[in-house]
C-alpha positions as CSV (number, residue, x, y, z in Angstrom):
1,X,8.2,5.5,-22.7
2,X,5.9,7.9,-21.8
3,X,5.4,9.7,-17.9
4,X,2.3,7.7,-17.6
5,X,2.2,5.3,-14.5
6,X,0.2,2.2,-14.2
7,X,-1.2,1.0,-10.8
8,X,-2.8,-2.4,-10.4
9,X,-5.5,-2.5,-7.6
10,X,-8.2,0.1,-7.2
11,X,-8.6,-0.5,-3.7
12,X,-7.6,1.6,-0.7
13,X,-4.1,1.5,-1.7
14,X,-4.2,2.2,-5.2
15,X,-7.2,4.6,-4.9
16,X,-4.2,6.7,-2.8
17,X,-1.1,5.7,-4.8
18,X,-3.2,7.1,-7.9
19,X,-4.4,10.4,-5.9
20,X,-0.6,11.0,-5.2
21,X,0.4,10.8,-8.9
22,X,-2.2,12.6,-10.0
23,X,-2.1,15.4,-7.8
24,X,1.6,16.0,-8.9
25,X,0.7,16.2,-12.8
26,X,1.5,12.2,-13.7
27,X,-1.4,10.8,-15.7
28,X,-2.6,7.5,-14.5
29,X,-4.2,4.6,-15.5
30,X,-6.0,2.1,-13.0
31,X,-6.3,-1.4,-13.8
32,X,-8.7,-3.9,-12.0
33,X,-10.3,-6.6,-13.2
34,X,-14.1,-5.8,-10.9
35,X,-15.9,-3.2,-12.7
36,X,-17.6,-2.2,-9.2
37,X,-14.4,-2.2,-7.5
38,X,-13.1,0.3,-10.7
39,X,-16.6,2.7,-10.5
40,X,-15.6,3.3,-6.8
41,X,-12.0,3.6,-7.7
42,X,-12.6,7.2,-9.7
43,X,-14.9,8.0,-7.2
44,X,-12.5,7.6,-4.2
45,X,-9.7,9.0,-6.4
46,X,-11.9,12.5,-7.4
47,X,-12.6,12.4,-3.2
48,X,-9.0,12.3,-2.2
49,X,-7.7,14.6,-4.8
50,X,-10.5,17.1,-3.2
51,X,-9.2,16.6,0.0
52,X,-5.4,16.6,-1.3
53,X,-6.3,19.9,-2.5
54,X,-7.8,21.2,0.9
55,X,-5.0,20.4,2.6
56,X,-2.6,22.0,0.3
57,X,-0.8,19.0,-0.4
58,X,-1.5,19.3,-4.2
59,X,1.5,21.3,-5.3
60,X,0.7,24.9,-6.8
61,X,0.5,25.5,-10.3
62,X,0.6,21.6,-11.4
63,X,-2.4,20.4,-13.9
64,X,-3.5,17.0,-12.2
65,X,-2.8,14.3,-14.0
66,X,-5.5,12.3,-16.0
67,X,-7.2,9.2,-14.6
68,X,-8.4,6.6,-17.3
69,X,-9.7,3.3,-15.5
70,X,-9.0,-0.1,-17.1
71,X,-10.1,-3.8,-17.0
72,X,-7.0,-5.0,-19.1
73,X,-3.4,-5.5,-18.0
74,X,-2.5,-4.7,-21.4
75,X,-3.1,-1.1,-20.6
76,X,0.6,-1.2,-18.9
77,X,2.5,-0.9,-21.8
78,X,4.0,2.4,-22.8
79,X,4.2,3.2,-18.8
80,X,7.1,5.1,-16.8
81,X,6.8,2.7,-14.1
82,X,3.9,0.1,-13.2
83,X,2.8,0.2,-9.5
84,X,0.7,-3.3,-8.0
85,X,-1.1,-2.5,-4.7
86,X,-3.2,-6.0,-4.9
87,X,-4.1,-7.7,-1.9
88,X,-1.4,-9.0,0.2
89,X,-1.8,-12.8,-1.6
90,X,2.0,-13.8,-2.7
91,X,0.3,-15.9,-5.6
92,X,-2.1,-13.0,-6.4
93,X,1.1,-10.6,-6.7
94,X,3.2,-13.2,-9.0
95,X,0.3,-13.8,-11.1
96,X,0.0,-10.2,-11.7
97,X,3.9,-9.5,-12.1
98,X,4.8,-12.4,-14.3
99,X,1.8,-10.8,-17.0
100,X,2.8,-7.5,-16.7
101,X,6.9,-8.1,-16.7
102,X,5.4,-10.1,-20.2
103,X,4.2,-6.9,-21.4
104,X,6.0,-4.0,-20.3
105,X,9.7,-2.8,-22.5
106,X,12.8,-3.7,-20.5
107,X,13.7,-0.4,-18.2
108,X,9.7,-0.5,-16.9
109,X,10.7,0.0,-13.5
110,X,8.2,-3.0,-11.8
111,X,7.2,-1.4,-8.2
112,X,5.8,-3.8,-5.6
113,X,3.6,-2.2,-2.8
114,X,3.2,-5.0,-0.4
115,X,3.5,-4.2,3.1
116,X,5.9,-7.0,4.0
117,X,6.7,-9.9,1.0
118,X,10.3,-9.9,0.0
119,X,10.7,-8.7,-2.6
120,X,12.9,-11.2,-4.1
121,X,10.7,-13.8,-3.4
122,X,7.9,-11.6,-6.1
123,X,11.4,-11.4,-8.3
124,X,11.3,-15.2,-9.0
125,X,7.9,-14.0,-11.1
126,X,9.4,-11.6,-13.5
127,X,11.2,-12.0,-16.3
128,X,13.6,-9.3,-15.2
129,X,14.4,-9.4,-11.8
130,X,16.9,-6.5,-11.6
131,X,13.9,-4.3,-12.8
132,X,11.5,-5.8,-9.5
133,X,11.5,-3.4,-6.6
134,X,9.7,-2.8,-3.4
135,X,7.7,0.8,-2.8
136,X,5.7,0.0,0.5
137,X,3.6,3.7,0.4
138,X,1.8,4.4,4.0
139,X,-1.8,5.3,3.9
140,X,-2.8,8.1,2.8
141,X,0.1,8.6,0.2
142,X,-1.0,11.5,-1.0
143,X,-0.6,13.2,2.6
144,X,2.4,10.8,4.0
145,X,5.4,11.8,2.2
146,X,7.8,9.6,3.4
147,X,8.1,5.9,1.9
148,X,9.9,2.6,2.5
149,X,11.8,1.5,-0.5
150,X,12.6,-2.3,-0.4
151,X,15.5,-3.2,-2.4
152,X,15.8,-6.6,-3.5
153,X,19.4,-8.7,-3.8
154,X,19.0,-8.2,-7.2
155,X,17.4,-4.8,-8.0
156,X,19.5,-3.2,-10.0
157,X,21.3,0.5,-9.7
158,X,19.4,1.5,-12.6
159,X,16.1,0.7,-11.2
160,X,16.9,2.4,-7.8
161,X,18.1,5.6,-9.9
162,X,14.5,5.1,-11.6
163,X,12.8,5.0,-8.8
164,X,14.5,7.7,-6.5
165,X,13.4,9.6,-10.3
166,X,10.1,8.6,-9.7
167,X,9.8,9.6,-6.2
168,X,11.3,12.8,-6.9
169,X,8.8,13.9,-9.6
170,X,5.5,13.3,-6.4
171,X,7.9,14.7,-3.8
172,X,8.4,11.9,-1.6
173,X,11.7,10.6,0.5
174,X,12.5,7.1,0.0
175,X,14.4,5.5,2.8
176,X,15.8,2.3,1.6
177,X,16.1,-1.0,3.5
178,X,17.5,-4.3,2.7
179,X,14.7,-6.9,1.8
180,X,13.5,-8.9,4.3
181,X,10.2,-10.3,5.7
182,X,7.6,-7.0,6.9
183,X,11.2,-4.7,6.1
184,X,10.8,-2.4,9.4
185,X,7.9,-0.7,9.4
186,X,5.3,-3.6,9.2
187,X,7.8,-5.8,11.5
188,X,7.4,-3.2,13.9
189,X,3.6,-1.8,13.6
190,X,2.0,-4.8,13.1
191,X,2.8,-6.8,15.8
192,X,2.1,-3.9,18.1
193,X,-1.0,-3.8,16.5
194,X,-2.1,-6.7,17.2
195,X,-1.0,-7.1,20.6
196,X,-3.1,-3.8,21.0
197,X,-5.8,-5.8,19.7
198,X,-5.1,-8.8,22.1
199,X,-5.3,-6.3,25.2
200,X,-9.0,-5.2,24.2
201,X,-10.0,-8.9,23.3
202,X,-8.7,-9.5,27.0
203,X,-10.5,-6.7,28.8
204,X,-7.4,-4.9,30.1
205,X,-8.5,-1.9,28.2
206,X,-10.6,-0.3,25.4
207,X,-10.3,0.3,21.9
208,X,-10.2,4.3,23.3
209,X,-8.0,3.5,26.6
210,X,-5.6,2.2,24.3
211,X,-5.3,4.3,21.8
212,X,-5.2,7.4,24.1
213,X,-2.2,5.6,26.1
214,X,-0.4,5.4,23.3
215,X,-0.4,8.8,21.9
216,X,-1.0,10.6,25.6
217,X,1.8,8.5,27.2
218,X,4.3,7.1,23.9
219,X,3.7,10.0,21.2
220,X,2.0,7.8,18.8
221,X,0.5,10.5,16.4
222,X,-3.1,8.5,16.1
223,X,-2.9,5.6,17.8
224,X,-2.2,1.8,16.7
225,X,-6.1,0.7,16.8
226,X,-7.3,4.3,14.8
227,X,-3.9,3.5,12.4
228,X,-5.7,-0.3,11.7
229,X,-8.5,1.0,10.5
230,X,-7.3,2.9,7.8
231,X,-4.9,-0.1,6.7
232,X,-8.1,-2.7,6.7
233,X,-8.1,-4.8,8.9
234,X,-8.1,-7.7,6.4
235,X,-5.3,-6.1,5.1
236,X,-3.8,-6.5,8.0
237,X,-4.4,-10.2,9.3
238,X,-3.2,-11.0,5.6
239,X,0.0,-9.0,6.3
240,X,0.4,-10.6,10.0
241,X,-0.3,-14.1,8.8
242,X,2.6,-13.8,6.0
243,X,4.9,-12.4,8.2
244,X,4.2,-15.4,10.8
245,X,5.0,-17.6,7.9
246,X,7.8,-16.6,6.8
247,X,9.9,-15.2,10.3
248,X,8.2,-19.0,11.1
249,X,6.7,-17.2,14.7
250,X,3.6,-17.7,15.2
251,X,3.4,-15.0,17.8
252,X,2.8,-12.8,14.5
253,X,-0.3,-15.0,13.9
254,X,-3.2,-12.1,14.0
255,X,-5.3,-12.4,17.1
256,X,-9.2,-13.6,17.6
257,X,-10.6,-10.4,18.3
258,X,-8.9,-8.9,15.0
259,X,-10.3,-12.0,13.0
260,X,-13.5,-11.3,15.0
261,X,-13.4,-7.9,13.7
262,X,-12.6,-9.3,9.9
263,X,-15.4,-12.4,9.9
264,X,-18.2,-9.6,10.9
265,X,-16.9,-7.1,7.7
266,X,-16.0,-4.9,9.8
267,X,-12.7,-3.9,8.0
268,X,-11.8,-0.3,9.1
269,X,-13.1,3.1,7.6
270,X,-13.5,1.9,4.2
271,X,-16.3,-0.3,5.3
272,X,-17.9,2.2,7.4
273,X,-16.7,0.3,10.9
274,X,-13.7,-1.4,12.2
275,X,-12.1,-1.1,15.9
276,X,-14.4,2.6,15.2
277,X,-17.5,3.2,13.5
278,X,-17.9,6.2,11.2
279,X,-19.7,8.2,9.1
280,X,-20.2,8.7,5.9
């Protein structure tokens, strides 16, 4: 077993979760299965390692890590620990777990990045359920260094001493909560997201009038609106609409003008535009 780590997904999530590994020495390999989707990945990974490195979050002294990008989930084998950050699609994620836990050696730590899927509903896809284990990183993970670790009922000690390893190694805290629908942070944010989102699409308030409540008045550090766009906000709606589905409330259901916001592409800062524009 070698120190390399695997992520699945070269999209905003795995783009980051690969900068974070990288920039603390840990080779990486990305896997997706859309060669444009992979071209951009290197190209947003080599962008946020530059701007790990301005920030001085790279730590000193520590060769990055090598980045090789693949189309084949065979590439997983030989890995420390394999990392999905796919959409947030429950039969997306156990198509993608049962392969891999097909391929990977037993004691392949199997890390789950979804924002709010139990994780022992993904361990009903793997052929080792004790190895199955939830990581949900916040965005950017290269500058947030603080995660939510989901264990499952039947994640194993052995996998949570693997993966408090792991985290060690990139310097990051794990705080671990019991599985559960959304854990706490997305069955706290999200919601308040979208109701956010509600107020706007009712006129009470703008996007900015929100926003600078919430951090002038309740601390928020960016605001909930500014924090949706660099989720996605399809990646959000997916998140809210799983979470209504399986709390069975649909008060989590996302609102129109979020959907609005998703049916016109505009998804956040990695399209360009969301409940912001920007540039660049």
């Amino acid at each position: 077993m070698t120190q390399q780590v695997t992520v699945f997904g070269a999209g905003v999530m795995g783009t980051g979760i690969a900068t974070l590994m990288i920039a603390h020495g840990i080779p990486v390999t990305l896997v997706d299965i859309d060669p444009a989707v992979l071209a951009r990945g290197r190209v947003s990974v080599d962008r946020q390692l530059r701007h790990a490195q301005l920030l001085g979050a790279v730590p000193e002294g520590v060769v990055p890590g090598e980045l090789v990008t693949s189309a084949s989930v065979a590439d997983c084998v030989g890995s420390l620990a394999v990392i999905e950050a796919v959409s947030e699609h429950a039969e997306q994620k156990d198509k993608l777990l049962r392969e891999v836990s097909g391929l990977v050696a037993p004691g392949t730590v199997l890390i789950s990045n979804t924002s709010g899927i139990p994780i022992d509903e993904l361990a009903a896809s793997v052929q080792r359920p004790d190895e199955l284990v939830g990581i949900h990183f916040m965005n950017p993970p290269y500058l947030i260094t603080m995660v939510e670790v989901a264990r499952g009922p039947r994640t194993s000690d052995r996998t949570m001493e693997s993966v408090q390893s792991l985290l060690g190694l990139v310097n990051r805290r794990g705080i671990v909560v019991r599985d559960a629908p959304g854990f706490v942070t997305s069955r706290l944010l999200h919601p308040m997201i979208n109701n956010a989102a509600r107020l706007v699409g009712e006129g009470v308030a703008t996007v900015e009038e929100v926003d600078a409540l919430m951090t002038g008045c309740l601390g928020h550090p960016t605001g909930p609106l500014r924090t949706a766009d660099l989720i996605g906000l399809d990646n959000l709606a997916d998140a809210l609409v799983a979470l209504s589905q399986r709390l069975g409330n649909t008060e989590y259901l996302p609102c129109e003008y979020l959907l609005d916001k998703v049916r016109a592409g505009r998804l956040g800062r990695k399209s360009g535009s969301g409940f912001y524009d920007y540039e660049g």
